[in-house]
N, C-alpha and C positions, 0 to 999 in steps of 0.2 A: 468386299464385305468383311467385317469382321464380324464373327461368329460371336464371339465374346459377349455382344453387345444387343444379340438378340433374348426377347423377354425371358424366356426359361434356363436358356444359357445362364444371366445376370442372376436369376433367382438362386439356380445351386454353386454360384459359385467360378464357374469356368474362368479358366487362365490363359490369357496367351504369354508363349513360350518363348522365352531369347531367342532367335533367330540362329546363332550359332551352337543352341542346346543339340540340335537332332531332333526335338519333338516341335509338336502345332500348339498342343494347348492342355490344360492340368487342371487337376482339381488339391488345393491343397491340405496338409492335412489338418484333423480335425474331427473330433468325437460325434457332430452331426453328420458325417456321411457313415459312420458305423454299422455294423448288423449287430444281432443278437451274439457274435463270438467276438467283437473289437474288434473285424477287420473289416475293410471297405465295402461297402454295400454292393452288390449284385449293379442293382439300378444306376450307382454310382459312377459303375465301371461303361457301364454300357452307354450313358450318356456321354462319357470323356471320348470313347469311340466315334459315337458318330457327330458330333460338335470337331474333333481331329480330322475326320474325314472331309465335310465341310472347311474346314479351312484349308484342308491342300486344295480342294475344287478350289475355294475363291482365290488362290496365291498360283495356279495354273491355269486357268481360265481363264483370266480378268476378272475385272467389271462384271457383275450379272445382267447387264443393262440387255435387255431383249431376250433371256434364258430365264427357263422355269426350271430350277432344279429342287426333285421331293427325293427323299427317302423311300426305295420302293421295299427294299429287304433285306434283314440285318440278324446275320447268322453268326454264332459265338459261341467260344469256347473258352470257360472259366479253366485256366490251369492250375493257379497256385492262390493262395487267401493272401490279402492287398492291405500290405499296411503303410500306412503313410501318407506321403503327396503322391495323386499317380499323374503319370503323364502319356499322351498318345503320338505315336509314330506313323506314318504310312510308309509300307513296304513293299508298294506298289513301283513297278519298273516303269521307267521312263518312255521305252518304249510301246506300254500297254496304252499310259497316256496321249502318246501320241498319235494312236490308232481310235482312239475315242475323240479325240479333237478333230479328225479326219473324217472321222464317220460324222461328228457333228455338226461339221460345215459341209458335207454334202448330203444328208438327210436331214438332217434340221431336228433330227432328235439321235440322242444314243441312251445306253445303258451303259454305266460305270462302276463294275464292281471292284470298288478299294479295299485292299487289304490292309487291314489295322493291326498294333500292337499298343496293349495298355502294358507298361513299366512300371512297377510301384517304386517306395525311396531306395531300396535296398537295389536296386537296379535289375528285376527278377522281374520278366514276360510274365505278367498275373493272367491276358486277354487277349486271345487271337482272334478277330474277327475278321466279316467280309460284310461291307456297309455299302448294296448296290442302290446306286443312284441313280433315277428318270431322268435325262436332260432333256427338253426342248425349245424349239423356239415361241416365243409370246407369240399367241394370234396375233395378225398382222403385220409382224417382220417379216420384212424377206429375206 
């Protein structure tokens, strides 16, 4: 799935990110994601997070074909004011992943909490988040 391409994502903007950048996806810059001081909006940062998040699930995961995965809880920590294009990282270990994939396929559901990093241009952690995701299986997969 690319994340990019769902409706709210499209609406503010969201980016996917070169591949060999380090990041999942950006928001670029631009006077409409502003606050009242000229730096990146609250709301701004917090969507790059969890649209980032979302794309590591779809690029480790698969296919979502037979997975319902929601947004269950998204905890954050603004550190620095955000100027520029930001972009999101996950700095979640491989093998945390891999124990959520495990748990996946043999419960048929897990919780996934990813840990995020929003960047802004100046290459300064603006956002540390944690974006825990519900995974389960569609009724009627086995």
């Amino acid at each position: 799935m690319d994340v990019t391409r769902l409706p709210f994502n499209r609406l503010v903007g969201i980016e996917t990110c070169p591949p060999d950048s380090g990041f999942l996806v950006a928001l670029p810059d631009g006077p409409r994601y502003t606050n009242h001081l000229g730096t990146v909006h609250a709301s701004a940062l917090l969507a790059v997070a969890e649209a980032g998040s979302g794309a590591f699930l779809a690029a480790r995961l698969g296919p979502a074909g037979g997975l319902v995965p929601v947004v269950r809880r998204l905890e954050a920590k603004f550190r620095k004011p955000a100027r520029g294009r930001v972009s999101a990282r996950c700095v979640t270990a491989d093998e945390e992943v891999e124990m959520w994939s495990a748990e996946l396929s043999a419960r048929g559901r897990a919780l996934l909490p990813l840990a995020m990093e929003v960047v802004d241009a100046t290459g300064v952690v603006v956002l540390s988040a944690v974006v825990e995701w519900f995974i389960s299986r569609a009724v009627g997969d086995a």
